[in-house]
ROFI-600188 format. One record per residue (C-alpha): residue in one letter; x, y, z. Coordinates in steps of 0.001 Angstrom, whole numbers, padded with zeros to 6 digits, always signed. Last residue first. Layout:
N
AXYZ...
***
This chain:
618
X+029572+015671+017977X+030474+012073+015614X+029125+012471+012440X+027147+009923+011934X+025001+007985+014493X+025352+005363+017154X+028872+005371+018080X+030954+001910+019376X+028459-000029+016776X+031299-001689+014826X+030091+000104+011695X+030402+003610+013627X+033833+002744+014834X+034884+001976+011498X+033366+005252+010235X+035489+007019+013143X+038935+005408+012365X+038030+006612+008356X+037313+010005+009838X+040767+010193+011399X+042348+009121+008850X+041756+012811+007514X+039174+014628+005403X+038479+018093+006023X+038852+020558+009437X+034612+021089+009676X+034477+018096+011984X+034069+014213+013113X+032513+012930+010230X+034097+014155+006929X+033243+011342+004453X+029734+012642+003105X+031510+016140+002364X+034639+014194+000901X+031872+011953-001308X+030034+014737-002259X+033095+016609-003641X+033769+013114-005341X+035666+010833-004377X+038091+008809-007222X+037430+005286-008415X+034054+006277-010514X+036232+008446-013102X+036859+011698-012986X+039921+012341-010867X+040521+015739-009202X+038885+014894-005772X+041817+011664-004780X+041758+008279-006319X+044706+008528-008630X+046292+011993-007995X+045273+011887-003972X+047203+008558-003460X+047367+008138+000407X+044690+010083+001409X+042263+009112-001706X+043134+005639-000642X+042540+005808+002879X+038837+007821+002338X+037968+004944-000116X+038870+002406+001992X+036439+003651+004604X+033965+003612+001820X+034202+000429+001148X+034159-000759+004636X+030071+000200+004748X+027992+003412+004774X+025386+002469+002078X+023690+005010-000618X+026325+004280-003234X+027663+007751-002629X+031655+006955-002060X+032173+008479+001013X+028907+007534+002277X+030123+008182+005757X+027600+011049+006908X+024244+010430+004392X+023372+013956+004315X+021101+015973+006748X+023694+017850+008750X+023606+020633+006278X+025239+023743+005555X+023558+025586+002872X+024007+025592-000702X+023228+028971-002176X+021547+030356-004901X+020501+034273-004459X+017759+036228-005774X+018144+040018-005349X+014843+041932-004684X+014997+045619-004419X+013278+047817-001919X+013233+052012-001623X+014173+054534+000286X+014549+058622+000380X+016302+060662+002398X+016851+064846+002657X+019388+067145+003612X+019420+070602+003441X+022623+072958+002552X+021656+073823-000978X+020335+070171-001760X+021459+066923-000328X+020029+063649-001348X+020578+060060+000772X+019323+056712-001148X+018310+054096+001173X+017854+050857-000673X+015950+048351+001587X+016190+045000+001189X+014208+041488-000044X+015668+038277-000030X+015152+035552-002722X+016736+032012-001700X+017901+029188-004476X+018152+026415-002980X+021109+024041-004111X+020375+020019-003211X+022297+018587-000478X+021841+014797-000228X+021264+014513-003997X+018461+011983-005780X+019576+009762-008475X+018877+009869-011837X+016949+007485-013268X+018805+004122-015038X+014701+003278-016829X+013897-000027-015819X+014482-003468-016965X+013314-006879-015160X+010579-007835-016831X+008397-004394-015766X+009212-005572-012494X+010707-007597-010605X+013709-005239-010304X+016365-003959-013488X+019418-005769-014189X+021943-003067-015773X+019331-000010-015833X+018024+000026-012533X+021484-001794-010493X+023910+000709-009523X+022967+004541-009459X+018718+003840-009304X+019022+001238-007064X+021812+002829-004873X+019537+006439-005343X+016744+004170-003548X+018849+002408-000988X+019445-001038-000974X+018638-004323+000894X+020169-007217+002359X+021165-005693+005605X+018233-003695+006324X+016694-001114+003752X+019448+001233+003109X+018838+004679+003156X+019781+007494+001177X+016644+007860-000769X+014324+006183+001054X+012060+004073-000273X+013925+001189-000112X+014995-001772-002630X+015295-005870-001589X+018614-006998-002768X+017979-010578-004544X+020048-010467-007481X+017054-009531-009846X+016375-006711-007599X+013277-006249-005246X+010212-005112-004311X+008422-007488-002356X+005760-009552-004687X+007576-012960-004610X+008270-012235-000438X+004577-013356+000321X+004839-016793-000640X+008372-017332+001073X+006660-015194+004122X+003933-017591+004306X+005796-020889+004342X+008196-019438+006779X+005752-018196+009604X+008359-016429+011145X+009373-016777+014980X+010518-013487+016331X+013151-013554+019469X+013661-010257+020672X+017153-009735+022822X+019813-011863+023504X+020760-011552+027093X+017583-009254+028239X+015125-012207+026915X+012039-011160+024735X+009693-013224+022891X+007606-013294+019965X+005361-015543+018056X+004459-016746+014288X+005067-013618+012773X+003460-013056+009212X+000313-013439+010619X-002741-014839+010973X-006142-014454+008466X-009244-014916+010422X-007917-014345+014295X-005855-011805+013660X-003202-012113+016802X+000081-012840+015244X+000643-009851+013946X+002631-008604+010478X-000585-008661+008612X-002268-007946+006103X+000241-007720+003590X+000489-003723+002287X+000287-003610-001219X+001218-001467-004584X+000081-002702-007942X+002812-002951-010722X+000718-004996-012826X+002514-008102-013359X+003865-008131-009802X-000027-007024-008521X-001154-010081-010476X+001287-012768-009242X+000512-011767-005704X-003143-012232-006838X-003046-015640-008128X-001071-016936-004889X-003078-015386-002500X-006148-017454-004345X-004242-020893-004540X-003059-020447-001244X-006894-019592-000337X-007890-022828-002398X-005586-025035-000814X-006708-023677+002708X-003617-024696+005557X-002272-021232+004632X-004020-018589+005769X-005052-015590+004802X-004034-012240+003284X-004641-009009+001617X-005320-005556+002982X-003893-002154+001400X-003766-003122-001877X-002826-000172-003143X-003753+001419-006216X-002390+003943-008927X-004797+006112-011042X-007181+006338-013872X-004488+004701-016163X-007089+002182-017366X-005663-001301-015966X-005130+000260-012896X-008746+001466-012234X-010210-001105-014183X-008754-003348-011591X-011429-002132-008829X-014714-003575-008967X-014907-004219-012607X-012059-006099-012895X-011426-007876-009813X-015152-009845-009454X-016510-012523-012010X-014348-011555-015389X-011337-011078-012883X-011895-013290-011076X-012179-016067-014177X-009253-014670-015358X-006823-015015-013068X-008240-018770-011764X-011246-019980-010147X-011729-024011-009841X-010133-024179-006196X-013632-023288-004867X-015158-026634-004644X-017185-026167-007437X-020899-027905-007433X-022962-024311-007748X-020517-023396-010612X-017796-020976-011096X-017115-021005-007330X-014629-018335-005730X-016752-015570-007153X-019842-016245-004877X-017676-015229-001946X-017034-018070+000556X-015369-015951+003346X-011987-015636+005490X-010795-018547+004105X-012094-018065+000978X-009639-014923-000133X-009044-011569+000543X-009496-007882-000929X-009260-004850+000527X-009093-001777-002168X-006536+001344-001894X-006947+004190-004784X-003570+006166-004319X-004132+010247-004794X-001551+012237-004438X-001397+013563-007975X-005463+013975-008492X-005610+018055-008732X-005851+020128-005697X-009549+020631-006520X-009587+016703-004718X-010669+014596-008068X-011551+011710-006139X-013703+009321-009571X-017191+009683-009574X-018387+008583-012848X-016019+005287-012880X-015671+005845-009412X-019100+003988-008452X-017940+000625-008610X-014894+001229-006080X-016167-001935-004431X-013276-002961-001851X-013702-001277+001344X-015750-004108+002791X-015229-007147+000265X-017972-006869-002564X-021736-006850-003082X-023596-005615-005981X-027190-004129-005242X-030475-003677-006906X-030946-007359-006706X-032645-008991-009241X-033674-012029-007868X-033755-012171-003995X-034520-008080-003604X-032782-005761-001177X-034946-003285+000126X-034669+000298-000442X-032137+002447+001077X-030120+003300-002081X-032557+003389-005005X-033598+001517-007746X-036207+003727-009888X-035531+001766-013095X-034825-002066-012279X-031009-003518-012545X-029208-000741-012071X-026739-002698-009424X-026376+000311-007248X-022807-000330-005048X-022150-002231-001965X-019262-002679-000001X-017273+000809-000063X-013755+001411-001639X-010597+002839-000668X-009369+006516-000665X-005072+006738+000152X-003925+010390+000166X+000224+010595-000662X+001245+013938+000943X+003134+016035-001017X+000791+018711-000850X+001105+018979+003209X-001431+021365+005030X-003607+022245+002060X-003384+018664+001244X-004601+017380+003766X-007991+019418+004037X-008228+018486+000087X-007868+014706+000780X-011078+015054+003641X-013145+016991+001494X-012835+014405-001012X-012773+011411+001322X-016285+013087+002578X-017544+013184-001450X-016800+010004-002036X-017889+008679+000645X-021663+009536+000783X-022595+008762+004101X-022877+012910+004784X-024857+013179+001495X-023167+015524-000813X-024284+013553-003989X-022472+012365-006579X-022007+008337-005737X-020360+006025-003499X-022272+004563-000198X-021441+003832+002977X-024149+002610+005046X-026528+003951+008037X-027821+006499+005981X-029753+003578+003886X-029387+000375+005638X-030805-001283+002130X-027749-000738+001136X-025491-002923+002801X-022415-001278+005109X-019041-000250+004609X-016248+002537+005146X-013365-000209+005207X-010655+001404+006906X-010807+005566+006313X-008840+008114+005237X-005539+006167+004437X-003143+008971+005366X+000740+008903+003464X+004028+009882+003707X+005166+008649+007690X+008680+009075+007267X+008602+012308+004800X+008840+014055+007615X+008295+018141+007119X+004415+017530+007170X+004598+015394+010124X+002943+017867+012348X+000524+019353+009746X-000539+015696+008491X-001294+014971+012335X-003119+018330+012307X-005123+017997+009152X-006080+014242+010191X-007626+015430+013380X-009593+018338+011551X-011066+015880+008879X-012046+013114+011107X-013684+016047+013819X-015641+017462+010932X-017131+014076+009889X-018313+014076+013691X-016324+011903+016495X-017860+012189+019449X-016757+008642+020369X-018624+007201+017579X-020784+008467+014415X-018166+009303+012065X-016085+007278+009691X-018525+004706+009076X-019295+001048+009281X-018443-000088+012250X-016627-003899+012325X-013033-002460+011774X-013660-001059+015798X-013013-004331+016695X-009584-004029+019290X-011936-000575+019918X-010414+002853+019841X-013381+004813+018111X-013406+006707+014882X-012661+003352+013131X-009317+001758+011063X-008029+005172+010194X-005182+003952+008358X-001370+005105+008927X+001206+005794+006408X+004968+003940+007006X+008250+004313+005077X+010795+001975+006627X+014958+002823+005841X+015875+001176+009216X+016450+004784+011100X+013577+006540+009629X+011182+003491+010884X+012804+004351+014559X+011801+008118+014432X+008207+007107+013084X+008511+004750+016244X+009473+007063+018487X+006417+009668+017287X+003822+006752+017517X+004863+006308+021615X+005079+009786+022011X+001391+010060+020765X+000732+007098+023124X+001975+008309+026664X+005484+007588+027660X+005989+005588+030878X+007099+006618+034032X+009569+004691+036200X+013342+005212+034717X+013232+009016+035564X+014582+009919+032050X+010730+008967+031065X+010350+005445+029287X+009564+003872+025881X+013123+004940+025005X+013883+001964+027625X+012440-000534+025096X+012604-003828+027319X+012188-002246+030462X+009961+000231+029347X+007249-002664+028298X+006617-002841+032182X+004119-006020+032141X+000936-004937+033645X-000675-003774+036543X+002191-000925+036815X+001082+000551+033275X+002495+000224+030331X+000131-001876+028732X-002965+000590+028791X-001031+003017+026320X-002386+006129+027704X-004400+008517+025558X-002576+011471+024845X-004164+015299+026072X-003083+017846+024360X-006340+018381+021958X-004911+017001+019106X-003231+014181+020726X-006853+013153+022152X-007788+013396+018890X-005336+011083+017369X-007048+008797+019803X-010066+008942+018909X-009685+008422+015027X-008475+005370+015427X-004800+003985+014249X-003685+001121+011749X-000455+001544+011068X+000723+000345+007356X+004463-000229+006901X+006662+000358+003880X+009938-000987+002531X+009206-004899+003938X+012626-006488+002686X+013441-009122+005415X+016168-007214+006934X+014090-004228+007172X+011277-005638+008900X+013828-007806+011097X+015407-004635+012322X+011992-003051+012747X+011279-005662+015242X+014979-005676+017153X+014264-001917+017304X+010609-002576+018784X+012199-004888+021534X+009639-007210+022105X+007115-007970+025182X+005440-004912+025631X+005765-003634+022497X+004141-006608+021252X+001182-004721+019717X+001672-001321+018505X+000305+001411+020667X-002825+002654+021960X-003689-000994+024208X-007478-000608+023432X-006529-000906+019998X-006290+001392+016716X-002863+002160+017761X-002521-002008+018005X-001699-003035+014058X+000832-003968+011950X+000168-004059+008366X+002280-004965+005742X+004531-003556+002618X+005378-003092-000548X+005419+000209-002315X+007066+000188-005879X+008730+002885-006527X+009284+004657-010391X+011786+007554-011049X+010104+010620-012156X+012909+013244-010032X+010614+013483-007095X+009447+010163-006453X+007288+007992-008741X+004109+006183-008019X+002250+004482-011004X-001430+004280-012603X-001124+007385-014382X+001199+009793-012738X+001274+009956-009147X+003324+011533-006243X+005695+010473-003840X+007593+012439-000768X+011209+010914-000505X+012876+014601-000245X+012734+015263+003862X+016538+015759+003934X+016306+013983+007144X+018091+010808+006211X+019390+008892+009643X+023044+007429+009340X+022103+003745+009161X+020241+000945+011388X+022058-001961+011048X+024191-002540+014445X+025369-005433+016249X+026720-004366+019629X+030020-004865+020285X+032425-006859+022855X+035647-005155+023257X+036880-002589+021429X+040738-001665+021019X+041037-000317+017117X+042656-002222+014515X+046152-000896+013561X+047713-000868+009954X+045022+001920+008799X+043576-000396+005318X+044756-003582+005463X+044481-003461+009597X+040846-002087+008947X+039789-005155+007144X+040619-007015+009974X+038803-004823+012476X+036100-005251+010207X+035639-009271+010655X+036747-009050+014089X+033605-007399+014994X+031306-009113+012721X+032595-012444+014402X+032207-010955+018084X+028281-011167+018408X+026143-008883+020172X+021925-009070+019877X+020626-005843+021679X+019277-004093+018624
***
């Protein structure tokens, strides 16, 4: 972030002079809101029923938005080269978005694969030098740029820092800006079902100790009509190559060998087997009455799962069913009008869902078969009727706890828009990004979020931007008092999540046992196990949190002063929620192994004022 202002500065060095009696000597500071970095690597998700939950059974609600460009000519985000990407993420947070999809092609995850990265075609010195606004973008010698795959790791880095969960999408095998428009998951770029598998293995093996990027959506939109035949994607039991169920089957269980605790996101196809005639058959020619096909949104007909649902022979906990669907601005389905003379503002809830959700891919959360994501919806907003229909479903996915990714955060999709308006860059006050109000107000209903208005994270230990709240904050301070927007309000309290679980370890030694007999020596051996629980040292806690609410902030530097200055009231021994805990005094030393002093609380203060960059101070 490279916005300063001097108000938040004076602001805490006030608060410090109540607390210390001397404010510290800085001079202008930077404006900082990313948090001490959680690498415990314990936010992985699985499923139960038609919900998410993380690892101790609380529920999470994944809301989100695309924002594309790896799947692009360019290799990397779009706007990088004109916007600071921490300024971008910083706004993400701030504005409640917990989870990000990246779309991404096949072809170039390949290319990381085989140590070789694709370029990203807008750092280059024809074009504007992106490094010069995100400097991390750049080698140490100031001049070269990084390649792509170090490009996606430094932003999986940067979405740790605000508290942002991400997956990625394989939007087509091949890098094209409209690769979405290809059917299949193979068949470009010399990319073979094989190669799709093996290339999503090894990114899942790389990040498989991150839980940053937690999820792989196999495929964008596998589509195609059916009298194409092998040319389309289809959905049923066979082990035809097109047959998508059984590739994103194969595909999930290649995953999850590597990482089981990765979430695996399936979506539909566009055209299912109507059974309208006896001896219908996929290839054969469509028909004007009678069709032996039912159409849908590409990636959205999940028709066929009722009798061929992704049971990967790891079992079906990490698996998130993910339709598309949109509204009549980007087409004039059938189901929009219940009559030939209807404008298309005469649909409501139930009339889609008789007409179209249900049976194509509501059942699926309405029956317990498993959780969904809506991993495109969208539109714009000078269409009554497409307001009207973004509107409907927003309301349904609240009312159904139905996970979503808003499609999209750019500016540049030409039949839906964006979140962001425009965005600009100036070294004195950083990223400017205009919002596109009206759309975010509509679109913020169905972000996850308290009753009071603090938008919830996925991580743990966390926050998520300035308004928001960690996980174990949600689930310590607001779940069972006034609950989210969900489930009317109330959830269960949970139990929160610690920064330094015990392990238990089980080592293995010899036993040498030494025998002497009549002058003559002789040895024997043999191995015992001995299990051990220990908690290790870790530099993976929340350093700061001194009083575990999930948020370092001015509260806890008062904390550490009181506990210092009146150990029998607030200090370790107390049991009540005024005193620190032994968490608390192992989250609250920052600057060494020699305790809790005022010299910690000096440091936290500096941390919040942005004169260090990370907790604890080395």
């Amino acid at each position: 972030m490279k916005k300063f202002t001097r108000t938040a500065a004076a602001l805490i060095c006030a608060a410090a002079l109540t607390v210390t009696g001397a404010a510290p000597s800085i001079g202008q500071t930077k404006k900082l809101t990313a948090q001490a970095v959680d690498t415990n690597n314990d936010d992985w998700l699985h499923a139960e029923g038609s919900r998410l939950y993380d690892m101790n059974g609380n529920e999470v609600w994944l809301t989100g938005a695309n924002w594309f460009g790896f799947n692009c000519s360019e290799n990397c985000p779009h706007y990088l080269w004109s916007a600071d990407a921490d300024d971008c993420l910083t706004e993400i947070a701030d504005r409640g978005i917990n989870i990000i999809r990246f779309p991404i092609a096949t072809e170039l995850i390949v290319s990381w694969m085989e140590g070789t990265p694709n370029p990203v075609s807008s750092f280059s010195a024809n074009a504007d030098p992106a490094y010069k606004i995100n400097a991390d973008f750049c080698e140490a010698d100031g001049k070269t740029p990084v390649d792509s795959m170090q490009v996606f790791d430094i932003m999986m880095k940067k979405c740790k820092e605000h508290g942002i969960k991400a997956f990625i999408d394989i939007h087509s095998p091949h890098t094209d800006n409209s690769g979405h428009n290809y059917n299949l998951w193979y068949g470009k770029a010399g990319v073979t079902t094989k190669v799709w598998i093996d290339s999503l293995v090894w990114l899942a093996d790389k990040y498989k100790d991150d839980d940053t990027l937690i999820g792989y959506d196999l495929k964008n939109e596998p589509h195609g009509k059916g009298q194409e035949g092998d040319e389309a994607a289809k959905w049923d039991g066979s082990k035809d190559e097109n047959n998508w169920a059984y590739a994103a089957t194969q595909c999930a269980e290649a995953i999850l060998d590597v990482n089981p605790h990765a979430l695996i996101l399936v979506e539909g196809v566009e055209q299912s087997l109507s059974g309208a005639q006896a001896g219908d058959y996929w290839g054969m020619p469509d028909r004007k009455e009678n069709s032996p096909y039912i159409g849908a949104w590409w990636g959205g007909n999940f028709r066929g799962a009722r009798e061929y649902p992704i049971k990967p022979k790891q079992g079906t906990s990490q698996i998130v069913y993910s339709p598309h669907d949109y509204g009549p601005s980007v087409y004039e389905q059938t189901w929009f009008h219940l009559d030939k003379s209807a404008t298309g503002a005469a649909f409501d809830t139930q009339s889609l869902l008789d007409e179209y959700w249900y049976d194509t891919w509501a059942y699926i959360n309405a029956e317990e078969i498993g959780p969904e994501l809506i991993g495109e919806w969208g539109g714009h907003m000078n269409n009554a009727a497409n307001l009207k229909w973004m509107t409907l479903l927003r309301d349904y996915m609240i009312d159904h706890h139905i996970n979503h990714t808003f499609w999209c955060l750019n500016t540049n999709s030409g039949d839906t828009g964006g979140l962001w308006d425009s965005l600009g860059f100036t070294a004195a006050t950083g990223t400017s990004i205009v919002w596109n109000e009206e759309k975010y107000k509509m679109f913020e209903e169905a972000l996850w979020q308290t009753k009071s208005g603090k938008y919830i994270g996925l991580d743990h230990q966390v926050a998520l931007g300035k308004n928001g709240i960690s996980l174990n904050d949600f689930y310590a301070n607001y779940a069972a008092s006034e609950g989210s927007n969900l489930d009317g309000g109330k959830t269960s309290s949970g139990k929160i999540v610690n920064a330094d679980p015990s392990k238990t370890t089980t080592t293995t030694k010899p036993v040498v046992t030494t025998t002497t007999t009549s002058g003559s020596t002789s040895t024997s051996s043999s191995t015992s196990t001995t299990t051990v629980t220990t908690t290790p040292e870790v530099s993976n806690r929340t350093f700061g949190d001194a009083n575990c609410d999930g948020a370092v902030d001015m509260s806890d530097v008062v904390l550490i002063m009181q506990s210092l200055a009146n150990p029998n009231k607030y200090g370790i021994k107390g049991s009540d929620a005024k005193h620190m805990t032994d968490e608390g005094q192992k989250n609250a030393d920052v600057i060494g192994k020699d305790g809790v002093t005022t010299d910690d609380a000096l440091t936290i203060q500096l941390y919040l004022l942005g004169k260090y960059t990370k907790l604890p101070v080395e």
